[in-house]
C-alpha positions in Angstrom: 9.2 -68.6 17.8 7.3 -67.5 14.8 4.3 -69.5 15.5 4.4 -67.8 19.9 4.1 -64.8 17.8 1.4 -64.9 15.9 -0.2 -66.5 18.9 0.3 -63.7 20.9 -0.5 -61.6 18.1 -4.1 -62.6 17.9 -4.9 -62.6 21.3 -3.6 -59.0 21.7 -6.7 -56.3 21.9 -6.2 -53.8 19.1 -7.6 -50.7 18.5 -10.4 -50.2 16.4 -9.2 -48.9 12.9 -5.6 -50.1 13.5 -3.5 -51.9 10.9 -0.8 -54.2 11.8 1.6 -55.5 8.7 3.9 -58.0 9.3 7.5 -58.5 7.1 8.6 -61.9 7.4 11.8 -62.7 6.0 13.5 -66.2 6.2 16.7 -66.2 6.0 17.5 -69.6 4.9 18.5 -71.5 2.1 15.7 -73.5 2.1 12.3 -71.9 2.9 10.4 -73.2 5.4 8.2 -71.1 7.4 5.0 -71.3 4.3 3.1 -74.2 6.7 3.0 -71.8 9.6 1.9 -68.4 8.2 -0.7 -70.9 6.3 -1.9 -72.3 9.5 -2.5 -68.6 10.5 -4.1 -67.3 7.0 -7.6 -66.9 8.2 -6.9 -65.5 11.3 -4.3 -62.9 10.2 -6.1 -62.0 7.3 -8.7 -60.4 9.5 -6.3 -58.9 12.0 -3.1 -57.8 9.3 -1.5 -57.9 6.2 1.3 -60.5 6.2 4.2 -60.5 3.4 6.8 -63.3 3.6 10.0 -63.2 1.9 12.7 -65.6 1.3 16.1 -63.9 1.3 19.2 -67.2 0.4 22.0 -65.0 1.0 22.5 -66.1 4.6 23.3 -63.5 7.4 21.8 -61.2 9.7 22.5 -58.1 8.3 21.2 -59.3 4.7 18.2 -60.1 6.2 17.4 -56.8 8.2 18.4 -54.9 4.7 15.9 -56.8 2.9 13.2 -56.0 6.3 13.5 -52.6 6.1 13.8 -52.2 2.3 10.0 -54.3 2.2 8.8 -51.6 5.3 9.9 -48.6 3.6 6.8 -47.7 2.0 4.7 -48.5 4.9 6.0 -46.0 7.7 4.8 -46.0 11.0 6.3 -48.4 14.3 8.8 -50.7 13.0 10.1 -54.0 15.9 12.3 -56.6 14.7 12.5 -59.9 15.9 15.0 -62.6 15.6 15.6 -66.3 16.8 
């Protein structure tokens, strides 16, 4: 799912001056998603800012805590998305 994301990210038509930041957080005991946002780096790093954080303490409300405490500083549009 992450990887249709970021796909559709960069083929999206943004306007010029905006910023996009994306909050990644696995929520897994093992991290595993590093390959894919590395796949991406080049891409993404002329298009957004991307900050990936592994949360171990497994659960969905955990993980959305630890989302919005990472996008509090950055205000603006927030989406969440979930597999």
């Amino acid at each position: 799912m992450l990887t249709a994301c970021l796909k559709s990210f960069l083929a999206l038509d943004l306007p010029r001056g905006m910023t996009v930041r994306f909050i990644i957080v696995e929520n897994s005991a093992t991290p595993t998603l590093t390959p894919i946002i590395e796949r991406f780096a080049d891409a993404l790093r002329q298009r957004a800012t991307v900050e990936l954080i592994h949360e171990p303490k497994l659960g969905i409300p955990v993980a959305r805590n630890r989302a919005l405490s990472a996008a509090a500083d950055g205000g603006g549009p927030l989406a969440g998305l979930r597999r």
